[in-house]
C-alpha positions in Angstrom: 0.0 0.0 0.0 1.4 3.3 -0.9 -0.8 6.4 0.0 -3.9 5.4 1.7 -4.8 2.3 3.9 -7.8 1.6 2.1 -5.4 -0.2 -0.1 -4.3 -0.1 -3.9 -6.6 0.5 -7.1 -6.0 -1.8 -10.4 -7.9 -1.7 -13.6 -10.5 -4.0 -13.6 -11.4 -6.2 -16.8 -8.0 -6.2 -18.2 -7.4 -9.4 -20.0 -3.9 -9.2 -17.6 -3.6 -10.9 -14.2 -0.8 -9.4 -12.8 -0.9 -12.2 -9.7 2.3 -10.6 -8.0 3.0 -7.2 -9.4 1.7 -4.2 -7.5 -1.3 -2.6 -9.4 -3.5 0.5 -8.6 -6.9 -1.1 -7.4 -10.3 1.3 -6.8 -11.6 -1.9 -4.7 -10.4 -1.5 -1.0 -8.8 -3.3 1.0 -10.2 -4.0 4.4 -8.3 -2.8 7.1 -10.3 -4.4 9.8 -8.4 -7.8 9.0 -6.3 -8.8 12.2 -4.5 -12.0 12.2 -5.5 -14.8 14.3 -2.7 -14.9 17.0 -3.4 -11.5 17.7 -7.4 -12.3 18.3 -8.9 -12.5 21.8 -11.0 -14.7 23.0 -13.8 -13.8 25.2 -12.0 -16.4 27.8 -9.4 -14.3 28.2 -10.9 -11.1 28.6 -9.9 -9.0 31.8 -10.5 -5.1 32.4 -7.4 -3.9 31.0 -8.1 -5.1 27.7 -7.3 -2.6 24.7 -7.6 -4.9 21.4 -10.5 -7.5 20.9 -11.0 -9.4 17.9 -14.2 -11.0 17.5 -15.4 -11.4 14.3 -17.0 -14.2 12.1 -17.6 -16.4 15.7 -21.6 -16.3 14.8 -22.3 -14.1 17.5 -26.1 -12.2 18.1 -25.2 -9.2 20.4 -22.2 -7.9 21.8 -21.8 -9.0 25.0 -21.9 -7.9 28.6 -18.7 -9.1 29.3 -17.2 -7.2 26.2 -19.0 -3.6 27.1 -17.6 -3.5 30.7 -13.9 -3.3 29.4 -13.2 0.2 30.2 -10.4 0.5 28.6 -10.8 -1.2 25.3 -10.1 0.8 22.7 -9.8 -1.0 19.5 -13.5 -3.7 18.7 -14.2 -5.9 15.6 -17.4 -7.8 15.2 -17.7 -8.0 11.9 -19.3 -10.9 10.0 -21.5 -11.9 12.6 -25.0 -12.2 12.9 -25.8 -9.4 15.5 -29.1 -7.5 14.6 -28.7 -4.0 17.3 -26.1 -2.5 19.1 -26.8 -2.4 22.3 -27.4 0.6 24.4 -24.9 -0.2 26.6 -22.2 0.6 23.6 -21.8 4.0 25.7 -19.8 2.0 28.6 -17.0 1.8 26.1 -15.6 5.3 27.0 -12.2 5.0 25.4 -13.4 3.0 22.5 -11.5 4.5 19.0 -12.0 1.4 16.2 -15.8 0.3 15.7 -16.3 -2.5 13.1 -19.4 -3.9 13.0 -19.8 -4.5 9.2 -21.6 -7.3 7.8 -24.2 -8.0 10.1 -27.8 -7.7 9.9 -28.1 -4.2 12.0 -31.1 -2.3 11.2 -31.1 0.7 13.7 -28.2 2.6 15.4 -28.5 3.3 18.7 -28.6 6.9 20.3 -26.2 5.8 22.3 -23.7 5.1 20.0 -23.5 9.1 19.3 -21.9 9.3 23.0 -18.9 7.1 22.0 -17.1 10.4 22.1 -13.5 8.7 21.2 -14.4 6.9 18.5 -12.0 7.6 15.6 -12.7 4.8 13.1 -16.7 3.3 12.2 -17.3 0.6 9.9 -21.2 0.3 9.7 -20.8 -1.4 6.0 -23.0 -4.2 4.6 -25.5 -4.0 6.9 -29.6 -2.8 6.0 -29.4 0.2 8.3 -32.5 2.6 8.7 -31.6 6.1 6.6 -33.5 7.9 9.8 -31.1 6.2 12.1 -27.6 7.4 10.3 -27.8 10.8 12.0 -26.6 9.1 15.3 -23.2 9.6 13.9 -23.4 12.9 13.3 -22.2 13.1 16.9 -19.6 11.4 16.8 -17.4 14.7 16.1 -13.8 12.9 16.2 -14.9 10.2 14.1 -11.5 10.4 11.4 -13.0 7.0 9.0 -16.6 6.2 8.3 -17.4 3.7 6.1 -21.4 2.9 5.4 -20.5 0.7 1.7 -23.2 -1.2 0.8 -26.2 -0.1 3.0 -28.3 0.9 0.4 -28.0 4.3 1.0 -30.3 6.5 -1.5 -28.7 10.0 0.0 -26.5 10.6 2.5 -27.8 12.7 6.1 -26.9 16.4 5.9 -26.3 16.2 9.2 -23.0 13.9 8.3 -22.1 16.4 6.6 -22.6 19.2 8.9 -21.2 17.8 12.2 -17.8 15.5 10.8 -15.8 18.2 10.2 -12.7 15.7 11.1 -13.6 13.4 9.0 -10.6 11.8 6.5 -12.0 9.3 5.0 -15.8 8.5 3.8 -16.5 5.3 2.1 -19.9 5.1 0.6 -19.6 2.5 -2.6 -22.1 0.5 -3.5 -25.4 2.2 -3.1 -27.7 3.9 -4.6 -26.8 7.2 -4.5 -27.7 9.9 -7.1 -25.5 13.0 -6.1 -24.3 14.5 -2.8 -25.4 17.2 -0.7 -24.2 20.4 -1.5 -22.9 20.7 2.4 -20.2 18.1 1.8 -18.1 20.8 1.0 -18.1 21.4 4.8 -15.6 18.6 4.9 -12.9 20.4 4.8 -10.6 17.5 6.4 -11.7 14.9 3.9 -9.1 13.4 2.2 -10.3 10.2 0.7 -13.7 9.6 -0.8 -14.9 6.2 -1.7 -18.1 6.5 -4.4 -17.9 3.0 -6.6 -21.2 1.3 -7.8 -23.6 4.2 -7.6 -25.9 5.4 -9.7 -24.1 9.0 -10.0 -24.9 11.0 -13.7 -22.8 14.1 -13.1 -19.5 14.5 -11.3 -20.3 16.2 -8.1 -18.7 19.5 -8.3 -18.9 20.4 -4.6 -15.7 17.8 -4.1 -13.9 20.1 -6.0 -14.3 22.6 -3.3 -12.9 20.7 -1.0 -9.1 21.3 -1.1 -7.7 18.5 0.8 -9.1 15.5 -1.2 -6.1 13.0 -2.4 -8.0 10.3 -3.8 -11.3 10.2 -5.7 -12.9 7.6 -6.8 -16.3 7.3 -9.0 -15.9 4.0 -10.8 -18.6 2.5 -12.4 -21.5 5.5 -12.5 -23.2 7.2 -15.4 -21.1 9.9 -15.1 -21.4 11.5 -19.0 -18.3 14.7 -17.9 -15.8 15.8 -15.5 -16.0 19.7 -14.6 -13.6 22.3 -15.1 -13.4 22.7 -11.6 -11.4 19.4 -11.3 -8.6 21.7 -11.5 -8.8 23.5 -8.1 -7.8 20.3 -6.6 -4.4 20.8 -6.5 -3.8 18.3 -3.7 -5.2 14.9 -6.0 -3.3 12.4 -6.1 -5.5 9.4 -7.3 -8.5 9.7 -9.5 -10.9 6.5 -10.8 -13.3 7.4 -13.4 -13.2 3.7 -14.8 -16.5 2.7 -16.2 -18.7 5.4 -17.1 -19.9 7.6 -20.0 -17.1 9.8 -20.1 -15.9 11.2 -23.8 -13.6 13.9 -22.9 -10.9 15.0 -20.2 -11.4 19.1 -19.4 -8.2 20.8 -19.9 -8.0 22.0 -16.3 -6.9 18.5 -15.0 -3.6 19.6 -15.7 -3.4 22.1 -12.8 -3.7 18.7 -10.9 0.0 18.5 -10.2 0.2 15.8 -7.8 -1.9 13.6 -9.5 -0.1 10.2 -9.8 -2.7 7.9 -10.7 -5.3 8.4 -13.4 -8.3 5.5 -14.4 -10.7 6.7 -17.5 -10.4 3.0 -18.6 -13.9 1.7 -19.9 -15.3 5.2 -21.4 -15.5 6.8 -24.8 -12.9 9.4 -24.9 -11.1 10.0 -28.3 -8.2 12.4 -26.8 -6.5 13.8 -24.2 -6.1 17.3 -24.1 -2.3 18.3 -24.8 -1.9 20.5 -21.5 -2.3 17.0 -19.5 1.3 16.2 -20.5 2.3 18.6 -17.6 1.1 16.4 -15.1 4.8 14.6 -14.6 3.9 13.1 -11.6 1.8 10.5 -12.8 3.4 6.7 -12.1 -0.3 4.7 -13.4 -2.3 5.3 -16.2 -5.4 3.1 -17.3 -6.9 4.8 -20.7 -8.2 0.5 -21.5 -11.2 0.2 -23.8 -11.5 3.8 -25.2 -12.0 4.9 -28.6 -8.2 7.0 -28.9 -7.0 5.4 -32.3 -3.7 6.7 -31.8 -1.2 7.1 -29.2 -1.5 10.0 -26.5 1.7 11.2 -26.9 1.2 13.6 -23.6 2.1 10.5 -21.7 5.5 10.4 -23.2 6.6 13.3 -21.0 5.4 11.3 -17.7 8.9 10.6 -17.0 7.8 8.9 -13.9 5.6 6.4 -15.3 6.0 3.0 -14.5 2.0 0.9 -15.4 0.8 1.7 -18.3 -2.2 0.1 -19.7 -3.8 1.0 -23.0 -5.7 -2.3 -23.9 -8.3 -2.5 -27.3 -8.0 1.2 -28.1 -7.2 1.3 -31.9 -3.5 1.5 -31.6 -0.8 0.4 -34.6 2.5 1.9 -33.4 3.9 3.1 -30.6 6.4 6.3 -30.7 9.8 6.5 -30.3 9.9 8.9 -27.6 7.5 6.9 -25.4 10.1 4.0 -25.6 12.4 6.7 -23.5 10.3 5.9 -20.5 12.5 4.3 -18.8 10.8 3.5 -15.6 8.0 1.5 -17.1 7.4 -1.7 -15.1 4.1 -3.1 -16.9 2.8 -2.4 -20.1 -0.7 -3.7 -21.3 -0.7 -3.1 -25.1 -3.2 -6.2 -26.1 -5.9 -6.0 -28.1 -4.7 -3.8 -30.5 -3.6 -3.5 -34.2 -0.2 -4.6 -33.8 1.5 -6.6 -36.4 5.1 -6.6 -35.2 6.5 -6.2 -31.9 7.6 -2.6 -31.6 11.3 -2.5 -31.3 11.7 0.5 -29.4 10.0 -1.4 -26.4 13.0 -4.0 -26.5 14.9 -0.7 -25.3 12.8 -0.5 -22.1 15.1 -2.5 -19.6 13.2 -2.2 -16.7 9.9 -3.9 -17.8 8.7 -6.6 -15.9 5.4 -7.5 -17.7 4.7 -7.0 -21.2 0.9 -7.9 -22.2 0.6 -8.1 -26.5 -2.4 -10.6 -26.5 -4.7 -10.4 -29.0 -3.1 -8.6 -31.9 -1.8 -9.6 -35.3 2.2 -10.8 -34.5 3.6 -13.2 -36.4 7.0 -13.1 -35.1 9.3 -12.0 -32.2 12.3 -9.6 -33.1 15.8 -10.9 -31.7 16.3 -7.3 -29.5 13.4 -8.6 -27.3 16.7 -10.4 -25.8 17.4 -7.0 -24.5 14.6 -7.4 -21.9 16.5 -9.0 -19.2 14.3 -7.6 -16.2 11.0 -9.8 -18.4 8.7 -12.0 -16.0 5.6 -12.0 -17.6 4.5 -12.4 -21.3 1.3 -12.9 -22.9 1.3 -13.2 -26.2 -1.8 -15.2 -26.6 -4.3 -14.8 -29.3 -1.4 -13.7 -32.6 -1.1 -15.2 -35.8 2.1 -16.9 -35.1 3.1 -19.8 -37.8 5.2 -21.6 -35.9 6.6 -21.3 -32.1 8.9 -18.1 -31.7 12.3 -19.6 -30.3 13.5 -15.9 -29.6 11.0 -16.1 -26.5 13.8 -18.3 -25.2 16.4 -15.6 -25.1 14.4 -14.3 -22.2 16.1 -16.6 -19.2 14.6 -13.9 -16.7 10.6 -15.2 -17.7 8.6 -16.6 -14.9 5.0 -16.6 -16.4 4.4 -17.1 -20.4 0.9 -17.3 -21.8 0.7 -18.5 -25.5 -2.5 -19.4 -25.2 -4.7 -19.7 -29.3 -8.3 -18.9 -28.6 -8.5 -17.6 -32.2 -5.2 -17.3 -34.0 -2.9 -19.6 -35.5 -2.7 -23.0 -33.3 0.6 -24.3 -32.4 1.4 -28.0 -32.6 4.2 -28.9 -30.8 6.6 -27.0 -27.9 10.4 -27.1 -28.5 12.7 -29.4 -26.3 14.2 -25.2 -25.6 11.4 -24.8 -23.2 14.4 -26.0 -20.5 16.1 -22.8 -21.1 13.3 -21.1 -19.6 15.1 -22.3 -15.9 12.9 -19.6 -14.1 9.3 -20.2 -15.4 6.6 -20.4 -13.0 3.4 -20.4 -15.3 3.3 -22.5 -18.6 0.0 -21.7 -20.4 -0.3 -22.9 -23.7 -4.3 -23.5 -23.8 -6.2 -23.8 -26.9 -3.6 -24.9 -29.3 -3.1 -28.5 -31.3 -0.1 -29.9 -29.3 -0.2 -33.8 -29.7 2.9 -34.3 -27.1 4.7 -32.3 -24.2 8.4 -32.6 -24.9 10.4 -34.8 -22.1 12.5 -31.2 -21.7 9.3 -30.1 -19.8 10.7 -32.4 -16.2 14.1 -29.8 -16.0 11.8 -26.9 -15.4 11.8 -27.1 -11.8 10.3 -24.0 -10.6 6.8 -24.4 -12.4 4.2 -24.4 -10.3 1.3 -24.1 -13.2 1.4 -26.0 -16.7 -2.1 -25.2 -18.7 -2.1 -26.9 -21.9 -6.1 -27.6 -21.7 -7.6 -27.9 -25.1 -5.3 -29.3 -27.1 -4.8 -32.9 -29.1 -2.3 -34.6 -26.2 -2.6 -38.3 -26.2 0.1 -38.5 -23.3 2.0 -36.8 -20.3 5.8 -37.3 -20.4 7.1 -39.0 -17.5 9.3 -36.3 -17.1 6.4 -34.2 -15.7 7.0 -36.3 -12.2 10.0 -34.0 -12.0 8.4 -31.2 -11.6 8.4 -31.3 -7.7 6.8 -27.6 -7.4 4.2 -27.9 -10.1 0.7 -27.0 -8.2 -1.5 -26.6 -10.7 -1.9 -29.1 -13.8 -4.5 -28.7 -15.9 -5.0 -30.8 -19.2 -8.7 -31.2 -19.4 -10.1 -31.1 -23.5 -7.5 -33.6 -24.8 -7.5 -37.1 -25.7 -5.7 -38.4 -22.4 -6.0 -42.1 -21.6 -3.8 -42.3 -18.8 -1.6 -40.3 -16.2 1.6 -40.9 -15.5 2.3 -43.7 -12.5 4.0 -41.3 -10.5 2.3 -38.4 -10.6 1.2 -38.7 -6.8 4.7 -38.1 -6.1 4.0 -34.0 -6.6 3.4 -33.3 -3.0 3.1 -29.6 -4.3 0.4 -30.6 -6.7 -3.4 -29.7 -5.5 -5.2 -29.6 -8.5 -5.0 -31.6 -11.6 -8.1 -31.2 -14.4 -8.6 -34.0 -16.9 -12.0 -33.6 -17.4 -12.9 -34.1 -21.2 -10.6 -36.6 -21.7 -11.3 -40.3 -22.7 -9.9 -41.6 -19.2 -8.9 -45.5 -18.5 -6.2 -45.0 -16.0 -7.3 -43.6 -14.1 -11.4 -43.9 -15.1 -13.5 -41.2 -15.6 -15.3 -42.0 -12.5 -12.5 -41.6 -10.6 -10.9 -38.5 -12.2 -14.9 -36.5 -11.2 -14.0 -37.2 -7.6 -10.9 -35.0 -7.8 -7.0 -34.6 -7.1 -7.4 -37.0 -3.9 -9.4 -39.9 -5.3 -7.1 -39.5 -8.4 -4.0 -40.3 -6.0 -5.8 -43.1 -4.5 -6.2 -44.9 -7.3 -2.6 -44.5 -8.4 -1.2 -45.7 -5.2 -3.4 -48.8 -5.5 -2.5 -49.3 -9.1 0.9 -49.2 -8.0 0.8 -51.5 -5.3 -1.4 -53.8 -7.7 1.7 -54.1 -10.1 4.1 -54.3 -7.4 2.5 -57.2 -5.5 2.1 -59.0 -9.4 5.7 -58.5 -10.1 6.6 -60.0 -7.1 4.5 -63.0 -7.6 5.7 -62.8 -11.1 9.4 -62.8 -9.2 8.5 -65.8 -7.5 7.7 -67.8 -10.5 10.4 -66.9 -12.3 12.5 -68.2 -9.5 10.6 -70.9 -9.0 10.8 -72.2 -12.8 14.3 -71.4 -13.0 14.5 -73.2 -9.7 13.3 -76.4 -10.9 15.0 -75.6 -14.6 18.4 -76.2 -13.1 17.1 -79.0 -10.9 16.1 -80.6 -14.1 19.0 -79.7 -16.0 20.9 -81.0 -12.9 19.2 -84.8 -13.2 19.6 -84.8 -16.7 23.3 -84.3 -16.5 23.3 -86.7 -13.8 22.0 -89.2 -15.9 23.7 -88.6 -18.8 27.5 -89.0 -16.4 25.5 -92.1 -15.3 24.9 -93.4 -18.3 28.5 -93.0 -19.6 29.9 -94.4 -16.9 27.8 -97.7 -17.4 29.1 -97.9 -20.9 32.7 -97.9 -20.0 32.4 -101.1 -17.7 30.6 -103.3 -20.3 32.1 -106.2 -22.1 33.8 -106.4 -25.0 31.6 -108.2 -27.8 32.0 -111.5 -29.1 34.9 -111.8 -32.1 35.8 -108.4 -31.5 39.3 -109.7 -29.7 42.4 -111.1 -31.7 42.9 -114.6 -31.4 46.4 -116.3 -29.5 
């Protein structure tokens, strides 16, 4: 987390998962998560208590025991199944963190407004009264309310007029239309949280108030931003993300802190040119738009480091945007691309490079200049034949070559090996009929997706694999597994449905990873127990081989001896 504890914001709907990177994300983090060693007990409770953690124990009130600790300050009961607070909440004279989200509370107590010290209130996902929210309204040092997901059609004015403290509001998924014009006596507010709403117009009155950092309005009707959006000099995060949006006002660029900037998911067709003075910005989502060409304002963000432009009409990329030196991720899929830009094999410090769905059909030999690489999708290009320069790129951890709809692959090189460092293997949806043996060596895969393809066997070799977590071959022709695949103690999910199973059956392969492992150990034992008996007979036959063998000779020696002591025939001798 970087500026705000509600967490990180990342562009939602991008075909991209960026599993380890860290991404700008409008959806918030709880902060009420406390681990369990930490958690109390209500055994253990005593009078000098400050921290208690009770939440998700199915719990229908908050307890006696709980609201005579005098000194607690810090109380989570979320996720249970309490209904009221109880009036007795006003014992709790030193209490500053209040979460009592998801529950089924209808009405707030008036004598939850005498909780004086109470800096932090989490009222979320529960189907709380609208004539019972002006409770809080006393609750002047109250620094973080958040009331997501209450079904909130407009928010009490007298919030507004009594929170002056307030930091943070979080008030996302509702049903809210605008806000009251007295917001603006929020002077303190810093963050405001407005997701999932049914917002048209962007509510100028939070362009009033100077202190706001981060903004977010994803997924509204908003149609237009207003030129006021430039008296907030102090922004530093703003998420527009799905709404109507077709333009940008030029006054954004007296936003000069603003570092992270989400119109992904509208219908804007330009930037104006003033934005590129905004050199703070380090994220910028423009996905799904209807741009055409490259906003070359961005190429003066010096300090740039994601940048995702995903499906909006792009062929090239300039030269001067390949200066950006301190681009991490870049999301260029679904575009018009033919060829792998060049200039991006100059970017040194990318970590994940995104190209699915575009019209490659081959990989320059500079993209060995990428020796920072991890991630690489390249799924969904017109390919004729696997591109060998992906392994110059010894640094990869997670390839995805996936062919939903262009060119099919049929076969993997034995040079997967060099990929020593790969951790993801998805090759989905192509027309491999085998997995070279090369596949065992690499050691650190923890995935390998080759579903929907034409395999008719694993390798052996895959028994190697002693991270491999994941395998998933379903949609092939797969008769059999190999004998020792229950030798993966890593491995917690293998998929073969859609295969024409014998060994193991199909009715064994529906029961999952645990049945599947079952059977093999049996199998094994089956054929171990029949080569031993086979063992036995063997010995057994040669046993009584030799012992034949041995008689016969016997008889034979017998036999010659008797010859040599008969006597000699009649008229054979010489006469005297």
């Amino acid at each position: 987390q970087e500026d705000s504890t509600e967490g990180t914001h990342c562009p939602k709907a991008d075909t991209v998962d960026f599993e380890d990177d860290h991404v700008e994300t409008a959806q918030e983090i709880p902060v009420n998560e406390v681990p369990e060693d930490e958690a109390l007990s209500p055994t253990h409770v005593t009078d000098r208590i400050f921290f208690i953690d009770l939440a998700n124990k199915q719990l229908q009130t908050i307890s006696s025991e709980v609201l005579s600790l005098e000194y607690l300050e810090e109380l989570h009961m979320e996720k249970n199944l309490i209904v009221s607070i109880p009036r007795d909440i006003n014992h709790l004279r030193h209490l500053k963190v209040l979460y009592l989200d998801q529950n089924y509370i209808r009405d707030i107590c008036e004598e939850l407004g005498e909780v004086k010290s109470l800096r932090s209130l989490d009222l979320s996902s529960n189907p709380l009264s609208c004539s019972s929210l002006p409770v809080i309204s006393k609750l002047q040092s109250l620094r973080q309310l958040r009331l997501y997901k209450t079904n909130l059609r407009e928010i009490p004015v007298q919030l507004c007029e009594n929170l002056h403290h307030v930091e943070l509001l979080g008030l996302s998924d509702n049903n809210l239309k605008c806000l009251p014009k007295e917001i603006v006596n929020l002077t303190k507010l810093k963050e405001i949280y407005l997701q999932k709403n049914r917002i048209e117009s962007f509510p100028k009155e939070l362009c009033h108030i100077a202190n706001l950092e981060i903004i977010d309005l994803e997924q509204n009707l908003i149609s237009s931003i207003p030129e006021e959006v430039g008296f907030l000099t102090n922004l530093v995060k703003l998420f527009l993300a799905f709404n109507n949006l077709s333009s940008v006002p030029p006054t954004l660029q007296h936003c000069k802190k603003l570092a992270v900037l989400d119109l992904s998911h509208n219908l804007v067709r330009k930037l104006p040119p003033g934005l590129k003075k905004l050199t703070e910005m380090r994220v910028l989502t423009l996905s799904v738009n209807s741009l055409g060409k490259f906003p070359l304002q961005i190429c003066h963000w010096t300090s740039l480091s994601h940048v995702y432009l995903r499906n909006i009409g792009l062929r090239t990329v300039p030269e001067s945007f390949t200066r950006l030196t301190s681009v991490r991720i870049l999301d260029l899929s679904e575009n018009c691309f033919d060829e792998i830009p060049k200039g991006i094999c100059a970017m040194k410090n990318l970590e994940v490079l995104a190209l699915d769905g575009n019209q490659i059909q081959e990989i320059p030999v500079e993209v060995k200049e990428l020796t920072n690489l991890k991630h690489l999708s390249l799924s969904e290009n017109r390919f004729s034949i696997f591109p060998k320069e992906i392994f110059l790129l010894e640094s990869l951890e997670r390839l995805y070559l996936g062919q939903d709809k262009g060119i099919k692959f049929t076969s993997l090189p034995e040079d997967i090996s060099k990929l020593q460092n790969l951790k993801e293997l998805h090759t989905e949806n192509n027309c491999l009929e085998y997995l070279p043996a090369a596949i065992g060596s690499l050691t650190h895969l923890k995935i390998l997706d080759c579903g929907n393809n034409l395999l008719k066997e694993l390798p052996d070799s895959v028994c190697q694999i002693q991270g491999l977590q994941k395998l998933l071959v379903q949609n092939n022709h797969l008769s059999q597994l190999p004998r020792n695949l229950d030798s993966l103690q890593e491995l917690k999910l293998v998929r073969v449905d859609g295969n024409p199973m014998t060994d193991p059956p199909i009715e064994v392969c529906c029961q999952g990873t645990s049945a599947i492992w079952e059977y093999l150990r049996e199998q094994r034992c089956k054929k171990a127990k029949k080569l031993q008996v086979q063992n036995m007979w063997r010995t057994l036959v040669n046993k009584s081989s030799a012992l034949e063998t041995q008689t016969k000779n016997r008889k034979n020696e017998k036999k010659g001896k008797e010859k040599g002591k008969q006597k000699p025939v009649k008229g054979s001798g010489a006469k005297k």
